[in-house]
N, CA, C and O atoms as a GROMACS GRO file, in nm:
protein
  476
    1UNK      N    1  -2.407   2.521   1.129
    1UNK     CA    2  -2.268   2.485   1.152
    1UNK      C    3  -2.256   2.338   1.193
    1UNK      O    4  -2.147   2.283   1.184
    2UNK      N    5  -2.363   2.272   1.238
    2UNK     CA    6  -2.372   2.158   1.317
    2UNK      C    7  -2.390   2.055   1.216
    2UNK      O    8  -2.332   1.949   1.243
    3UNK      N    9  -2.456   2.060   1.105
    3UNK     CA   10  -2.488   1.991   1.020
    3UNK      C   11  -2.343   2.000   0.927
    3UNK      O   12  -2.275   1.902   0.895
    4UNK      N   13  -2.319   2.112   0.899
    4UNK     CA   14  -2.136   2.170   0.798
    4UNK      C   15  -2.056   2.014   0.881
    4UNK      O   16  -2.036   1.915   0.811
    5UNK      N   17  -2.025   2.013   1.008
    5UNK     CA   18  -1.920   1.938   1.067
    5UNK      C   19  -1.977   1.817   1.051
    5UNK      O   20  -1.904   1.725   1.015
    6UNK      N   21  -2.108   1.793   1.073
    6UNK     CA   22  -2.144   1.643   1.076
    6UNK      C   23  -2.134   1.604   0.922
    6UNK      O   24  -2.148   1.482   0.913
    7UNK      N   25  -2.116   1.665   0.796
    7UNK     CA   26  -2.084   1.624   0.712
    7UNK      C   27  -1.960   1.615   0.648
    7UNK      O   28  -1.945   1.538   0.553
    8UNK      N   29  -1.897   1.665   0.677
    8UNK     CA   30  -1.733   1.670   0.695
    8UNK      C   31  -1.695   1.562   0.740
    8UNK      O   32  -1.610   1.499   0.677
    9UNK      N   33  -1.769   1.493   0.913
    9UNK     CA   34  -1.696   1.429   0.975
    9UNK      C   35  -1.767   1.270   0.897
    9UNK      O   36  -1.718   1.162   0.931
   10UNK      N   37  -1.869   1.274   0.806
   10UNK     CA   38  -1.918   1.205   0.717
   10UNK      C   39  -1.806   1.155   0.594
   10UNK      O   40  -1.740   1.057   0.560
   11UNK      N   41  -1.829   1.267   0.563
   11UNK     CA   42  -1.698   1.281   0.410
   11UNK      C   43  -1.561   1.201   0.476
   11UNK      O   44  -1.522   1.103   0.413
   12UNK      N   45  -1.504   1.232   0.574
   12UNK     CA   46  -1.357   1.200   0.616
   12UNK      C   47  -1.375   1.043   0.623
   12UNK      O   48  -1.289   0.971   0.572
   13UNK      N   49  -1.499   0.983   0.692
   13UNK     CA   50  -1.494   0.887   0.731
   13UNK      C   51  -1.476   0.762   0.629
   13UNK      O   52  -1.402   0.664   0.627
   14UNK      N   53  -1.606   0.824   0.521
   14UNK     CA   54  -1.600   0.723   0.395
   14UNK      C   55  -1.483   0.764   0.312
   14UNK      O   56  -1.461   0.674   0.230
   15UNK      N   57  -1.381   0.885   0.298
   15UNK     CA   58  -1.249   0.909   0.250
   15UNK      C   59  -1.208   0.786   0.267
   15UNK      O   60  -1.200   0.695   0.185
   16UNK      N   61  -1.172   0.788   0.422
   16UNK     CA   62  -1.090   0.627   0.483
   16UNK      C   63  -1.149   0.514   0.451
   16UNK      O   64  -1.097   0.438   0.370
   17UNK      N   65  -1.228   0.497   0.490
   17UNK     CA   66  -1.303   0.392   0.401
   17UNK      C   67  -1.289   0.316   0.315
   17UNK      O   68  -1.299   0.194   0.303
   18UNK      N   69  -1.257   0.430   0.232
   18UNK     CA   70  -1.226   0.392   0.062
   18UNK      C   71  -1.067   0.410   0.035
   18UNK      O   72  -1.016   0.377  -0.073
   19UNK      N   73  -1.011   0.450   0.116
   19UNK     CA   74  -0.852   0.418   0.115
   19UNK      C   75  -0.847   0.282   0.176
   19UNK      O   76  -0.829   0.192   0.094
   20UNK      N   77  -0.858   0.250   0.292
   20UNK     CA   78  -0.837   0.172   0.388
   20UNK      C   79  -0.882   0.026   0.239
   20UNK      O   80  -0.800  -0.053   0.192
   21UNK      N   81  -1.038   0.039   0.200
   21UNK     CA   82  -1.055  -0.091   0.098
   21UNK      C   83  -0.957  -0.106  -0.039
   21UNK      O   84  -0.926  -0.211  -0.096
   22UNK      N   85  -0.914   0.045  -0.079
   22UNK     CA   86  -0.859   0.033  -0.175
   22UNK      C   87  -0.653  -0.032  -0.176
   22UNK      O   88  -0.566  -0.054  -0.260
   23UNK      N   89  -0.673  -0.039   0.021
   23UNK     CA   90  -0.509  -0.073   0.066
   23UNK      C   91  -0.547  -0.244   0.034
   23UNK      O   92  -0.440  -0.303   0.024
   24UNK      N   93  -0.620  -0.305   0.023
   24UNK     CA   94  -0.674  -0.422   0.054
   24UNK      C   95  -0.666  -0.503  -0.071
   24UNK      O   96  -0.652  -0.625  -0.072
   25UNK      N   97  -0.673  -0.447  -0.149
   25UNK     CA   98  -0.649  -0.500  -0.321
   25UNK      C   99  -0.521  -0.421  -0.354
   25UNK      O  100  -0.497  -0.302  -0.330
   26UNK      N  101  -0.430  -0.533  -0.426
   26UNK     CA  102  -0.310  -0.541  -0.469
   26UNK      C  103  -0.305  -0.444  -0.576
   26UNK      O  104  -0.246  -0.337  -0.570
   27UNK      N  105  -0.382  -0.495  -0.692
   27UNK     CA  106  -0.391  -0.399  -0.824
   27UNK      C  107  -0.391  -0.227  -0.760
   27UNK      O  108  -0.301  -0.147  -0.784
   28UNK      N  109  -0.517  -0.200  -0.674
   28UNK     CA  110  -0.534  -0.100  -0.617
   28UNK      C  111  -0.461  -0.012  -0.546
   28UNK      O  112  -0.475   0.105  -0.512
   29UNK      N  113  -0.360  -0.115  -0.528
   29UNK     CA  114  -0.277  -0.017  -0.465
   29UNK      C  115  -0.096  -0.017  -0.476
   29UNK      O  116  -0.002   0.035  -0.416
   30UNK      N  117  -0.116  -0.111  -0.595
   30UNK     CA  118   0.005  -0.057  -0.645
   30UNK      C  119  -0.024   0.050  -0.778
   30UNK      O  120   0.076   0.107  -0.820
   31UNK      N  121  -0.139   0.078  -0.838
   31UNK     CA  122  -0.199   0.178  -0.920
   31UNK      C  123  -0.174   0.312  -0.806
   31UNK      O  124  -0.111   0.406  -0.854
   32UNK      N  125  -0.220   0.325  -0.657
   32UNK     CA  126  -0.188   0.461  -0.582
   32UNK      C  127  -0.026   0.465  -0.531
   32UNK      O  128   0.038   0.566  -0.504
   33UNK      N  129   0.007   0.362  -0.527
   33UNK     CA  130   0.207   0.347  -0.553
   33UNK      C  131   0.250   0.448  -0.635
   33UNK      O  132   0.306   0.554  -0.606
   34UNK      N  133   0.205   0.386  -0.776
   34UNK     CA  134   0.228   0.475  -0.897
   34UNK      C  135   0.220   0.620  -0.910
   34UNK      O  136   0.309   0.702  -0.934
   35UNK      N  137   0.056   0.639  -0.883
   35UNK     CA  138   0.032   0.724  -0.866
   35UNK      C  139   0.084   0.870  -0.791
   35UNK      O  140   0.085   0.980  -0.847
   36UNK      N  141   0.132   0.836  -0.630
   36UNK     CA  142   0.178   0.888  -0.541
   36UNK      C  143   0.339   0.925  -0.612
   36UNK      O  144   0.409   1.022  -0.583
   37UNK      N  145   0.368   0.831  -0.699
   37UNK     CA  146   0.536   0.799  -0.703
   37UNK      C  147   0.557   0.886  -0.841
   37UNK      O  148   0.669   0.879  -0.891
   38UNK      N  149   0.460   0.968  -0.906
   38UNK     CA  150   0.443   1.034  -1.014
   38UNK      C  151   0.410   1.201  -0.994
   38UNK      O  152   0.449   1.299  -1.057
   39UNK      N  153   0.327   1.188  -0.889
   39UNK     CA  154   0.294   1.310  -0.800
   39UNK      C  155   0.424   1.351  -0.739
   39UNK      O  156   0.467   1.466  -0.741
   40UNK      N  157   0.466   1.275  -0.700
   40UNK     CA  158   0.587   1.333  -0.575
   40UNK      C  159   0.704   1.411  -0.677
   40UNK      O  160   0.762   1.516  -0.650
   41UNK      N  161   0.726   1.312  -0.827
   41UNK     CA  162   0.840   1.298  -0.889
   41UNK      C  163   0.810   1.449  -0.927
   41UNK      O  164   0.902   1.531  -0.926
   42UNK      N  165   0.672   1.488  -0.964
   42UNK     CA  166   0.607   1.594  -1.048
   42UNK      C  167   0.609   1.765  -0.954
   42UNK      O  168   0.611   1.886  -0.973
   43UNK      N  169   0.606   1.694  -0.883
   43UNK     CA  170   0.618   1.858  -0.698
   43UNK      C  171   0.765   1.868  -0.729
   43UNK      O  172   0.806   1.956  -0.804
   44UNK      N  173   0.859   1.766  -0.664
   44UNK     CA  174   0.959   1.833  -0.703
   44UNK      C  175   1.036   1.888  -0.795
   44UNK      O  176   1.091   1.998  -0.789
   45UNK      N  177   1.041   1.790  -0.904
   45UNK     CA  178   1.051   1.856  -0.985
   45UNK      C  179   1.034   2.047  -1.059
   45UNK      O  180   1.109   2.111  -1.132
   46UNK      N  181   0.868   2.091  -0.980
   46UNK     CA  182   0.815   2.202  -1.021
   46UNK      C  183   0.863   2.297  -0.905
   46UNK      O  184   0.848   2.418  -0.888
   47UNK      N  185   0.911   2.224  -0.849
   47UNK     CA  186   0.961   2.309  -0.689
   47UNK      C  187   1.107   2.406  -0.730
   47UNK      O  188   1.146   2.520  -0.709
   48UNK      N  189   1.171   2.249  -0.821
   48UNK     CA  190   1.342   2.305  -0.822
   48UNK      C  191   1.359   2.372  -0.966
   48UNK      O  192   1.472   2.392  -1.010
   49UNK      N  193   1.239   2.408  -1.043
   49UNK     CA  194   1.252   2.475  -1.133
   49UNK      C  195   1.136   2.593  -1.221
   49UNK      O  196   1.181   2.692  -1.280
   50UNK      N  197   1.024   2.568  -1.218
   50UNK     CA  198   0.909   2.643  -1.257
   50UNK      C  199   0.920   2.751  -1.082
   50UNK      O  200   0.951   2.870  -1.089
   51UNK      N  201   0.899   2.705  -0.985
   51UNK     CA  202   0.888   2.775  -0.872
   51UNK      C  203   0.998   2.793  -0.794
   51UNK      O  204   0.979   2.843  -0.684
   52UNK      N  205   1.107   2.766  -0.825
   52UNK     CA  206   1.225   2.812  -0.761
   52UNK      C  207   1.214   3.002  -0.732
   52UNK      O  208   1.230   3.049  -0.620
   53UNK      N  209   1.187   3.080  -0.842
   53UNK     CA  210   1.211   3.201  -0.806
   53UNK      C  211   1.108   3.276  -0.710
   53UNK      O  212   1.137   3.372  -0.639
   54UNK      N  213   0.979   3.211  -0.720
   54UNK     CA  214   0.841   3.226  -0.635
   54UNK      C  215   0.843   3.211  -0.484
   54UNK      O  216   0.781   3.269  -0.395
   55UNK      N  217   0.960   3.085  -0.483
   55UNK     CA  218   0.949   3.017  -0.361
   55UNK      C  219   1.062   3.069  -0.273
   55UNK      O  220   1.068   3.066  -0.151
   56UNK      N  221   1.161   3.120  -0.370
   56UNK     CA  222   1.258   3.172  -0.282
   56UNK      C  223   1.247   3.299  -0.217
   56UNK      O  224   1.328   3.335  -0.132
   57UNK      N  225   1.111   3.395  -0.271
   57UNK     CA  226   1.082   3.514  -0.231
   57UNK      C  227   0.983   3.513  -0.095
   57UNK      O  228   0.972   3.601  -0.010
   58UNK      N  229   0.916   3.384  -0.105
   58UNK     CA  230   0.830   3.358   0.016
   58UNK      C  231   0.877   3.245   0.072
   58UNK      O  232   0.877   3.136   0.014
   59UNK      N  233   0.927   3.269   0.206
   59UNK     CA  234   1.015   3.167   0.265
   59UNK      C  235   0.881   3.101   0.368
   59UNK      O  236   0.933   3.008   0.430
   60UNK      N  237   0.800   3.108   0.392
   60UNK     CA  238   0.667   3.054   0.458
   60UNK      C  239   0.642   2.957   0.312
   60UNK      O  240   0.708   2.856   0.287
   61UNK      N  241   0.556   3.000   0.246
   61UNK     CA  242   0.530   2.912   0.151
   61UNK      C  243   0.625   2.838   0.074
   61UNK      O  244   0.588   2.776  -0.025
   62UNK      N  245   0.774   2.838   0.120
   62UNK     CA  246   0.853   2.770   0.030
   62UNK      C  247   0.878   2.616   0.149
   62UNK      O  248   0.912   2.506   0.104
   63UNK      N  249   0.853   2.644   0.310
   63UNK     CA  250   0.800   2.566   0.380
   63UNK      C  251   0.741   2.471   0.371
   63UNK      O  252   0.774   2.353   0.380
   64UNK      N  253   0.573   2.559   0.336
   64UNK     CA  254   0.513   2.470   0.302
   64UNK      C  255   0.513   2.358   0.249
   64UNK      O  256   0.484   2.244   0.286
   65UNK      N  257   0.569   2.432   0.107
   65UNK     CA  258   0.611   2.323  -0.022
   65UNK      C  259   0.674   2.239  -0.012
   65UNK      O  260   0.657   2.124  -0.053
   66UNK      N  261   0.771   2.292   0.058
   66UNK     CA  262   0.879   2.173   0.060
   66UNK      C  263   0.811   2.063   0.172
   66UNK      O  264   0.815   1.942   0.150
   67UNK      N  265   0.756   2.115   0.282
   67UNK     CA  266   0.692   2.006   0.393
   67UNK      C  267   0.605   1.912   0.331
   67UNK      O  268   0.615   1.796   0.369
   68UNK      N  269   0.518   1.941   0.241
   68UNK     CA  270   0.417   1.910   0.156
   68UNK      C  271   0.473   1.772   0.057
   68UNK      O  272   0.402   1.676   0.024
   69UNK      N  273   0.646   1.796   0.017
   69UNK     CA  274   0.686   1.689  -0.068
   69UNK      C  275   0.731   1.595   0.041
   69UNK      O  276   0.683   1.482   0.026
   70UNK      N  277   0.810   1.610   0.148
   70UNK     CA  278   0.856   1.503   0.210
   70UNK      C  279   0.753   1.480   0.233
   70UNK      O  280   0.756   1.359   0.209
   71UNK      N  281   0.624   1.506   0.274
   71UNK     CA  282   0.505   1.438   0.292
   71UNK      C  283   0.456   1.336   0.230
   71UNK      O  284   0.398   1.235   0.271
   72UNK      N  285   0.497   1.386   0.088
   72UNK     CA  286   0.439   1.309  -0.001
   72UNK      C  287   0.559   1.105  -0.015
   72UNK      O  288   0.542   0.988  -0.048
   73UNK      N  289   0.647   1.183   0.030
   73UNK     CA  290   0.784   1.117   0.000
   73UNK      C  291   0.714   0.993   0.115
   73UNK      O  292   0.681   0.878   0.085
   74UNK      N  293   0.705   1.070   0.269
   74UNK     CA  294   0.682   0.969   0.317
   74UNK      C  295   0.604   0.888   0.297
   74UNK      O  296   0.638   0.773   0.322
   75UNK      N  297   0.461   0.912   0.242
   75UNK     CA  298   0.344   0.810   0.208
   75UNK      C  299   0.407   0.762   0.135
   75UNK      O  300   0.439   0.663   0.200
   76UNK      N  301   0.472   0.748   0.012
   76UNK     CA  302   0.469   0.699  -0.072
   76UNK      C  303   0.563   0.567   0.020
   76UNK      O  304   0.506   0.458   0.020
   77UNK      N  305   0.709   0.574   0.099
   77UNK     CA  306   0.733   0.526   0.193
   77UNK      C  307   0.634   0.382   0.235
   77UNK      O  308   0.634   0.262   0.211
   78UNK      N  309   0.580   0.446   0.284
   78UNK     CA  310   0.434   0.391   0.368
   78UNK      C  311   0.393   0.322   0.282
   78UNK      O  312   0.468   0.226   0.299
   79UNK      N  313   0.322   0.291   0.188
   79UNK     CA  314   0.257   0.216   0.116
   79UNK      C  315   0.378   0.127   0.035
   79UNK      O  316   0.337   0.020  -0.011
   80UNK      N  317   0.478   0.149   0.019
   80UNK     CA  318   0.559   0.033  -0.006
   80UNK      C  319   0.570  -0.050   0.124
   80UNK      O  320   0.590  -0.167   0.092
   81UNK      N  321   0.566  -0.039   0.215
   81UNK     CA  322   0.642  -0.097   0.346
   81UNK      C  323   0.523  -0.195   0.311
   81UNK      O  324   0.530  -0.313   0.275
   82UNK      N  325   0.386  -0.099   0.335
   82UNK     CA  326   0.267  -0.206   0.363
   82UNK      C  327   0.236  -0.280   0.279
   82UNK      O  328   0.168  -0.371   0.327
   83UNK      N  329   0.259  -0.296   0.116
   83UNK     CA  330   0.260  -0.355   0.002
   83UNK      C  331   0.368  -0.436   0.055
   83UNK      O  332   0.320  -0.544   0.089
   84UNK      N  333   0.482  -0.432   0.075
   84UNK     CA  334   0.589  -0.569   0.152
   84UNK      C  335   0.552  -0.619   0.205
   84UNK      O  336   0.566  -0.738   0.176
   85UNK      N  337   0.460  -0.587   0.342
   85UNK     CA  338   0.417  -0.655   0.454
   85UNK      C  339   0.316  -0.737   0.364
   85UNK      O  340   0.315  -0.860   0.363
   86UNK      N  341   0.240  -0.666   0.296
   86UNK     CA  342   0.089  -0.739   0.245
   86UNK      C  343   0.097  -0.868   0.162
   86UNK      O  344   0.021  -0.964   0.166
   87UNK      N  345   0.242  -0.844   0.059
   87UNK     CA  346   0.302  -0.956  -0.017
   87UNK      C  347   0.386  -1.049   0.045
   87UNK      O  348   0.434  -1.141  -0.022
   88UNK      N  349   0.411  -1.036   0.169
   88UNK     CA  350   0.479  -1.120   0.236
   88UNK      C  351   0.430  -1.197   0.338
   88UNK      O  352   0.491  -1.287   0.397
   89UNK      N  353   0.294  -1.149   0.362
   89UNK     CA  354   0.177  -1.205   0.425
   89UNK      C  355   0.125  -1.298   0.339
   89UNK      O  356   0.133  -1.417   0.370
   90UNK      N  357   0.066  -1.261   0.220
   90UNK     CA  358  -0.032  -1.327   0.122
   90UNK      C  359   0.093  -1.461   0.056
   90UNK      O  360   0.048  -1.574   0.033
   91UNK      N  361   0.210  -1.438   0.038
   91UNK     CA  362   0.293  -1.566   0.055
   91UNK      C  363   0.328  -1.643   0.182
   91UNK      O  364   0.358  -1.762   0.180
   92UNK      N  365   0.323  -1.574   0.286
   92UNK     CA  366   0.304  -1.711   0.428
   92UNK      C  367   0.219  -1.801   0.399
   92UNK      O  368   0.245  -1.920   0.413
   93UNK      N  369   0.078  -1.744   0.344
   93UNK     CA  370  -0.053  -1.783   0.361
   93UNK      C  371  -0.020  -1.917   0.218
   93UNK      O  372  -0.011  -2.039   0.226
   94UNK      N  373  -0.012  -1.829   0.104
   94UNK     CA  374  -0.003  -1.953  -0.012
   94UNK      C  375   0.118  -2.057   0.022
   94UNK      O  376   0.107  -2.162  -0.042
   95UNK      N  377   0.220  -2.052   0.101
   95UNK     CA  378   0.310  -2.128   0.116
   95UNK      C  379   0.253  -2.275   0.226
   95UNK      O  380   0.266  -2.394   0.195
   96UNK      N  381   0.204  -2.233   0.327
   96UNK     CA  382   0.078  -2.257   0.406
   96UNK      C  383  -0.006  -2.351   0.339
   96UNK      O  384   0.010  -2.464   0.384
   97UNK      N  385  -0.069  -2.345   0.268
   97UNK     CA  386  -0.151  -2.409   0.137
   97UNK      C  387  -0.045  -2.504   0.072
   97UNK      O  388  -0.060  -2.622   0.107
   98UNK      N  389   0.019  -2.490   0.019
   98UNK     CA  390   0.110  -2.598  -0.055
   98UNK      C  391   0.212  -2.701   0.042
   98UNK      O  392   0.240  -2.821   0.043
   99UNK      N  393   0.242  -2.607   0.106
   99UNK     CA  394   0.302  -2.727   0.265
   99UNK      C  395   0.164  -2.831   0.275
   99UNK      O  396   0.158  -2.937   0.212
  100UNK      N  397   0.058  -2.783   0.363
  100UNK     CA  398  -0.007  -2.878   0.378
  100UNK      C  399  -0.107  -2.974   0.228
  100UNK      O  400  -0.167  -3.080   0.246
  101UNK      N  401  -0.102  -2.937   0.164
  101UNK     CA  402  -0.120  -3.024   0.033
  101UNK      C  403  -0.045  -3.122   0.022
  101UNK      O  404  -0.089  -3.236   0.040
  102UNK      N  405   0.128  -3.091  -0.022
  102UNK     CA  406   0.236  -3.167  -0.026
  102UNK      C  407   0.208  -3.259   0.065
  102UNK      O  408   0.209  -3.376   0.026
  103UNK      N  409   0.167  -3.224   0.246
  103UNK     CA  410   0.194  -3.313   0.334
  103UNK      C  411   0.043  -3.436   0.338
  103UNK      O  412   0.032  -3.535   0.411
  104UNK      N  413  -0.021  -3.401   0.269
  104UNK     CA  414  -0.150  -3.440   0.240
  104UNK      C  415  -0.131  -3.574   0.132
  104UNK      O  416  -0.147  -3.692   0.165
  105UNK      N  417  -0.089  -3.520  -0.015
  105UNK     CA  418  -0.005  -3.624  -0.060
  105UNK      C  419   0.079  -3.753  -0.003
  105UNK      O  420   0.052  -3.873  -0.007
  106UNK      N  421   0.185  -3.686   0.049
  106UNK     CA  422   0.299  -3.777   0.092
  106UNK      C  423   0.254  -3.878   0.179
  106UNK      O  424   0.299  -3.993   0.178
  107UNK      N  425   0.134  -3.825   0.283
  107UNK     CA  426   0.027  -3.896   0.398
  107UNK      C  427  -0.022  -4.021   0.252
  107UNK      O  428   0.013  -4.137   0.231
  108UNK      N  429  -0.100  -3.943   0.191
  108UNK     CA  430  -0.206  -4.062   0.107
  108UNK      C  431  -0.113  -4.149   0.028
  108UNK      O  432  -0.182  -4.220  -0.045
  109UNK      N  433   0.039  -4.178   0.008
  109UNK     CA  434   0.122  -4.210  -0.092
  109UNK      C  435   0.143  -4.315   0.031
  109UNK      O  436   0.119  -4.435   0.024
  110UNK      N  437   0.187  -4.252   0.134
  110UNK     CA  438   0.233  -4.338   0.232
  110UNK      C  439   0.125  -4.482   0.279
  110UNK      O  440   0.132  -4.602   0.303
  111UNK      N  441   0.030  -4.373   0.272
  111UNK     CA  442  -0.090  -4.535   0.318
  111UNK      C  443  -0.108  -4.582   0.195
  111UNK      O  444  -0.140  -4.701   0.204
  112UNK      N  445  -0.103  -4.536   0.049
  112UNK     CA  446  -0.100  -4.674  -0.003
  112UNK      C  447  -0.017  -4.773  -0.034
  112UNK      O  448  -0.053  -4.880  -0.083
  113UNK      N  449   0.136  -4.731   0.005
  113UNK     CA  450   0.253  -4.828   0.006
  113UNK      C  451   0.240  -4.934   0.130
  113UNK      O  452   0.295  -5.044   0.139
  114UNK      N  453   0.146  -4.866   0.232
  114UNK     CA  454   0.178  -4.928   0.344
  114UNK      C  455   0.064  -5.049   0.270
  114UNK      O  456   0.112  -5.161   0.251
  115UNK      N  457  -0.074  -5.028   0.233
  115UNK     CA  458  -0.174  -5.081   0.177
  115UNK      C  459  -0.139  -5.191   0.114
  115UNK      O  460  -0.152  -5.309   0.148
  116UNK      N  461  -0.098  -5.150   0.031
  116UNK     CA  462   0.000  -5.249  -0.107
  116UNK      C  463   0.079  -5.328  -0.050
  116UNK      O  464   0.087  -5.434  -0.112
  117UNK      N  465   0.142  -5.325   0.042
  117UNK     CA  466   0.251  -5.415   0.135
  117UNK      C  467   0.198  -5.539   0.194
  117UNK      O  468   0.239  -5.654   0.178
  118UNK      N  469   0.092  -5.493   0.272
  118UNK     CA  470   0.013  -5.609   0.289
  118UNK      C  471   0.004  -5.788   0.220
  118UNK      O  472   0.030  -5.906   0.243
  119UNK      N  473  -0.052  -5.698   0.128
  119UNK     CA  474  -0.098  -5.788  -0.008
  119UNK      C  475   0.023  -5.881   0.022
  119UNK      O  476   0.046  -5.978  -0.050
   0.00000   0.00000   0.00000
């Protein structure tokens, strides 16, 4: 049993892991955007019509289901927010970069007018 949990608590860890790296790349995670945003579209969808009559007979499992989509609703939530935050970070940063370039320029333009003046 000791070894069962220590590999479980193995498995969960590198799960995150590999979410957490895959939040980290853009491509990556607007591909689980998609993904999530196709899944979710696809539950409900099967909720309000293939399983409507299933679900209305078992009011526990129609719970479930339904808990299961806002679930899904919210991640999907979630990973836009953090895709905003992440794209709105990664433009501070490039804006950051071109400010001080520009000001880098205008510096070296300036000393050579001042240079040239001399003369």
């Amino acid at each position: 049993m000791g070894k069962l949990v220590s590999d479980l608590r193995l498995a969960w860890r590198m799960a995150v892991a590999v979410f957490l790296t895959l939040l980290r790349v853009r491509q990556a995670r607007r591909k689980m955007m998609f993904a999530v945003s196709i899944a979710t579209m696809l539950v409900t969808f099967f909720g309000f019509t293939l399983l409507e009559g299933f679900l209305a007979d078992h009011p526990l499992l129609f719970a479930i289901y339904w808990f299961f989509c806002i679930g899904l609703v919210l991640f999907m939530l979630l990973l836009a927010i953090y895709d905003m935050a992440a794209v709105k970070g990664d433009l501070d940063v490039r804006a950051g970069r071109e400010l001080a370039e520009v000001l880098k320029e205008i510096e070296e333009k300036a000393r050579a007018e001042k240079g040239g003046d001399e003369d």
